[in-house]
N, C-alpha and C positions, 0 to 999 in steps of 0.2 A: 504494500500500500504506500503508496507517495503522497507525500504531506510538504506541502510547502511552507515556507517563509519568510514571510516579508523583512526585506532589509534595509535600512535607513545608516543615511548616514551620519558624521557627528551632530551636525545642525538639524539633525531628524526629520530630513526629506529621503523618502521613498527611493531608491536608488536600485530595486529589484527584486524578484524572487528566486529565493536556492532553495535547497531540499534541505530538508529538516538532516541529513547524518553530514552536510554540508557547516547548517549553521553549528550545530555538536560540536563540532571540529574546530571554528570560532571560537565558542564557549572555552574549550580544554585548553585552544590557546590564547586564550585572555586576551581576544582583540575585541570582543563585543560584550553586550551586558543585555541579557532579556527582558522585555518591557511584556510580552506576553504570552503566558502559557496553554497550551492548546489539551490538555493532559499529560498523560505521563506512558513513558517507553518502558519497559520489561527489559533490565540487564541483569547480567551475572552479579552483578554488586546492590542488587534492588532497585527498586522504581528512579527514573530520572524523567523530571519536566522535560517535557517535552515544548520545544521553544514553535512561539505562531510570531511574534513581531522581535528583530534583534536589532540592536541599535549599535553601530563602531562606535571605538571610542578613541580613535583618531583619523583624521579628513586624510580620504586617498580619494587620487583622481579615477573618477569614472569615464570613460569617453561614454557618449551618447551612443546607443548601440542603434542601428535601424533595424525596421522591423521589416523581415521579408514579407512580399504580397501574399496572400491567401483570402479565397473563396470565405472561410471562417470569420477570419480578421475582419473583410468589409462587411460581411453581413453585422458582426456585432458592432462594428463601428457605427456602422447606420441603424444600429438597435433592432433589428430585423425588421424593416419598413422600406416599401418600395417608395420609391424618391418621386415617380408621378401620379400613383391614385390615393397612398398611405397605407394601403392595405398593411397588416401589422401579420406577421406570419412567424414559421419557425426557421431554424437550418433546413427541416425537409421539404420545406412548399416557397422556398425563396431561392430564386437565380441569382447571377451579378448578370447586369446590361454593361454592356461597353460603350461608353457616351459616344466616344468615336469606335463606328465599328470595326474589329478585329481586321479584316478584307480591305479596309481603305488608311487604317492605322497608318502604315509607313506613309501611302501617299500622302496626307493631308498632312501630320505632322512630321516625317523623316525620322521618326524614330523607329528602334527596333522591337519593343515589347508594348504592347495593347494592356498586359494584365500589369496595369501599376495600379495607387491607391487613387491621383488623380482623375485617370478617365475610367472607374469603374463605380457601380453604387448597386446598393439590394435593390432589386425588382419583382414584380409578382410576375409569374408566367403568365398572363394575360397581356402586362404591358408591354413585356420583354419579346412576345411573339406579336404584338402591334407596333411595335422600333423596329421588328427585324435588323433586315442590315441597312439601315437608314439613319441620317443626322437628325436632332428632334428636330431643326427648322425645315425638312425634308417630309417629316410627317405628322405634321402639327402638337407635336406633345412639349413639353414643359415640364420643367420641375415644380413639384407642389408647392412648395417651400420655395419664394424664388432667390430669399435667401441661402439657403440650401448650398453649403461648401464641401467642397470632395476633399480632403486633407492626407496628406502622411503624416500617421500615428509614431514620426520618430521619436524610440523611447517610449512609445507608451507599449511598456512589457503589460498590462495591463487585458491585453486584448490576448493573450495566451489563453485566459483563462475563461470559463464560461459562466463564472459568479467569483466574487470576488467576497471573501468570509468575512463575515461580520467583523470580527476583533481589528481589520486593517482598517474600517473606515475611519478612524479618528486620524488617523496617518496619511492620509491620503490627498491630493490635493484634487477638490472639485473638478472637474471639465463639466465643460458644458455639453448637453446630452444634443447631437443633432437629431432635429426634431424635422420633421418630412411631411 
């Protein structure tokens, strides 16, 4: 079973998640200090907390890590809500539309990959087979939201995950939810 935990750094911002025999390993070498226990692990020597939030207790650089594209990723980024009727869905009744389609990708913008976090967004299959392979000024559609931004989640480790466990939220820094 894999148990994660959140890690923060000195100034107690959010800087990732390890695996709980990751952050142990932390603990035994006194680089970190647990702020939150999730229960407790069964060893040879009796029960040990078992760590949910660890905090360092000295500043190291993290580089910003980016977060590869995934089918997963923009579904949750977009809260699983197709971008032009709202419909609210799960992972199993939700597509990703390719704003620019797949077929005209290189032509129109020169680049090599269609599946990035920009030109992708959840869709319901109903709108996503009325876009076909079409630009929406091509086929009268629109985003609902016309504020509605396609972003890269660089750094946000956040979208690993399919719920994110109570004890992190106090830790956590807001974003705001794109609403569709």
């Amino acid at each position: 079973m894999r148990k994660n935990v959140l890690k923060l750094n000195s100034s107690w911002e959010a800087v990732g998640i390890i695996d709980w025999t990751d952050a142990v390993r932390l603990i035994y070498e006194r680089k970190v200090e647990v702020v939150e226990i999730d229960g407790t692990i069964g060893t040879v020597s009796g029960p040990v907390d078992r760590p949910s939030v660890i905090v360092l207790k000295k500043t190291y650089k993290h580089p910003h890590r980016r977060l590869a594209w995934s089918r997963p990723g923009v579904l949750r980024r977009d809260n699983y809500t197709c971008a032009y009727c709202g419909h609210k869905g799960d992972k199993h009744d939700m597509t990703i539309d390719h704003i620019i389609p797949e077929s005209r990708y290189r032509a129109i913008t020169g680049g090599d990959n269609p599946n990035n976090w920009t030109n992708t967004c959840a869709c319901c299959p109903s709108c996503n087979f009325r876009k076909g392979n079409k630009l929406l000024s091509e086929c009268g559609m629109v985003f609902l939201n016309p504020e509605f931004k396609r972003y890269n989640p660089a750094g946000m480790w956040e979208l690993e995950l399919d719920k994110i466990p109570e004890k992190w939220e106090p830790y956590l820094v807001k974003r705001s939810k794109v609403t569709v």
